[in-house]
C-alpha positions as CSV (number, residue, x, y, z in Angstrom):
1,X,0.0,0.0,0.0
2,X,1.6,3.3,-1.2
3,X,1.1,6.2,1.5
4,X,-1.2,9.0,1.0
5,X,-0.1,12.2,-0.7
6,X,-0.1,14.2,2.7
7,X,-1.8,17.0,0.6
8,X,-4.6,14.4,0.1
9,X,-4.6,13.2,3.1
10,X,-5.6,16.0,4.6
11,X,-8.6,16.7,2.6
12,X,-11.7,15.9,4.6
13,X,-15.7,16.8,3.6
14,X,-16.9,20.2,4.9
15,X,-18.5,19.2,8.5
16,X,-15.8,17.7,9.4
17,X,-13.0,20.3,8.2
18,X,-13.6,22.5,10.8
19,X,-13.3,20.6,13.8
20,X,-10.7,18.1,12.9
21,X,-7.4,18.6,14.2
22,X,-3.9,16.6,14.3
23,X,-3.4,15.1,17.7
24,X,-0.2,13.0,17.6
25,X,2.6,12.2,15.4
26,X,4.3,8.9,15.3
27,X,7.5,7.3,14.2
28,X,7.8,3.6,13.8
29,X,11.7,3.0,13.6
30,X,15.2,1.0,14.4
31,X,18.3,2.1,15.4
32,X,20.2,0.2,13.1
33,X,18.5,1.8,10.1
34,X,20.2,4.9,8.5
35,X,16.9,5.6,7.0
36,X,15.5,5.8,10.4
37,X,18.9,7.4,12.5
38,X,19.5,10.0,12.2
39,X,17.2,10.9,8.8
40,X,13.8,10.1,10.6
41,X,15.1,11.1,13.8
42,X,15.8,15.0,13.4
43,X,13.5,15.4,10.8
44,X,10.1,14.1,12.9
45,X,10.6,16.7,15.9
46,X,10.5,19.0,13.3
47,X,7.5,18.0,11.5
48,X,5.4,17.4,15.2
49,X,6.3,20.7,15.9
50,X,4.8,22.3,12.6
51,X,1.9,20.2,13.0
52,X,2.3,21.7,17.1
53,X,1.7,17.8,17.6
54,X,3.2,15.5,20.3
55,X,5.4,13.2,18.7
56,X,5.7,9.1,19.5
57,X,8.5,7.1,18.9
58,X,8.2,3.3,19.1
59,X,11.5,1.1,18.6
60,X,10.6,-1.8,16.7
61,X,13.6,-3.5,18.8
62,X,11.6,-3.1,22.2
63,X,9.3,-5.7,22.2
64,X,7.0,-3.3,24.6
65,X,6.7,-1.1,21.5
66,X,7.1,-3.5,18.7
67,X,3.5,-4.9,19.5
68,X,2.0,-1.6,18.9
69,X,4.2,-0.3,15.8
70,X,3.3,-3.6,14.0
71,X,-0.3,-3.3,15.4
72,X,-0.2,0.3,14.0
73,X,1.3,-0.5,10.8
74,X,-0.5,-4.0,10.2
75,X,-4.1,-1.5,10.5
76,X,-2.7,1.4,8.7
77,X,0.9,1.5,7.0
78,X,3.0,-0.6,4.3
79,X,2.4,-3.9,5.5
80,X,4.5,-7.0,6.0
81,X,5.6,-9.5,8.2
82,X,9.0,-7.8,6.7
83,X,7.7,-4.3,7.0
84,X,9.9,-1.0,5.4
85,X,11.0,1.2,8.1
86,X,10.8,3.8,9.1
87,X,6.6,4.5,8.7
88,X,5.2,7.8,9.6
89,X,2.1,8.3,11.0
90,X,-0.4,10.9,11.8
91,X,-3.5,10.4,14.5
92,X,-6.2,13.1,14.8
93,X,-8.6,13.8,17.4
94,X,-11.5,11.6,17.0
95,X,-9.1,8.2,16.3
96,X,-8.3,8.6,13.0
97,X,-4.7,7.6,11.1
98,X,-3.0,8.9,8.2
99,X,-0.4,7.0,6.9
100,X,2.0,9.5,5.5
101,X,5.6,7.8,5.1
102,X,7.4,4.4,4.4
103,X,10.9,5.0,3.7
104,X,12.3,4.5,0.2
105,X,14.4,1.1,-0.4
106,X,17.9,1.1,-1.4
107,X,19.6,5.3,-1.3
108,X,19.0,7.3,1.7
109,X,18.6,9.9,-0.5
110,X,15.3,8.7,-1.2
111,X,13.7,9.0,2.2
112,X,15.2,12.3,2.4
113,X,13.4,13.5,-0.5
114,X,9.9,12.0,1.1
115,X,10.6,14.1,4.3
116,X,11.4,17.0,2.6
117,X,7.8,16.7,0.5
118,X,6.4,15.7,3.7
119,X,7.4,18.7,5.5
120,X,6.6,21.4,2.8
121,X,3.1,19.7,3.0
122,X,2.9,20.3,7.4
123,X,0.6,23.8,6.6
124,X,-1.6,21.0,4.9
125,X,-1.8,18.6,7.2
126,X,-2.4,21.1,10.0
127,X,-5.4,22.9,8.6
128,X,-7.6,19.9,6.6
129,X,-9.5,21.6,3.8
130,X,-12.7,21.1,2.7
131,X,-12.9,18.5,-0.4
């Protein structure tokens, strides 16, 4: 499953637009991975805080917070048993995820590129707009 363009992701129908607001912002990552450490790392503070989100970060290396990345990303990301790391994810008030980043197989250079989209889109993301 390809992530949502966070542009489109943030579309919502009218009702709903203005009272729907980012709550949390989560990073499913590894230490080990150079897509994750430090490329995930440094740039997810930065995108919580334009979002003015709290951010999560769950080690898929701590089994505590392995069951819910995997939980998380089994319901709502890139999928499998294998999965891509690192995943982004945002959660709105009301329960709702966004899936808005898996990182990009093979050159780091790649993910950077799909952090650098995603935080041009944070103005976006932070104010839905009505489809």
């Amino acid at each position: 499953m390809a992530p949502t363009p966070p542009v489109e992701a943030a579309r919502v129908g009218p009702a709903r637009a203005a009272s729907r607001r980012p709550r949390r912002l989560t990073l499913v990552y590894a230490r080990w991975c150079p897509h994750c450490v430090p490329t995930s790392t440094e740039r997810a503070p930065e995108l919580a805080k334009r979002l003015g989100v709290s951010l999560r970060l769950l080690d898929i290396d701590r089994p505590d917070e392995e069951a819910i990345a995997d939980r998380l990303v089994r319901d709502h990301g890139d999928w499998t048993d294998d999965y891509l790391i690192p995943q982004v994810f945002l959660e709105w008030d009301g329960g709702e995820v966004i899936h808005l980043l898996t990182g990009v197989p093979g050159s780091i250079r790649g993910t950077e590129a799909a952090w650098d989209r995603l935080l041009e889109a944070a103005a976006d993301l932070r104010n839905p707009v009505p489809r």
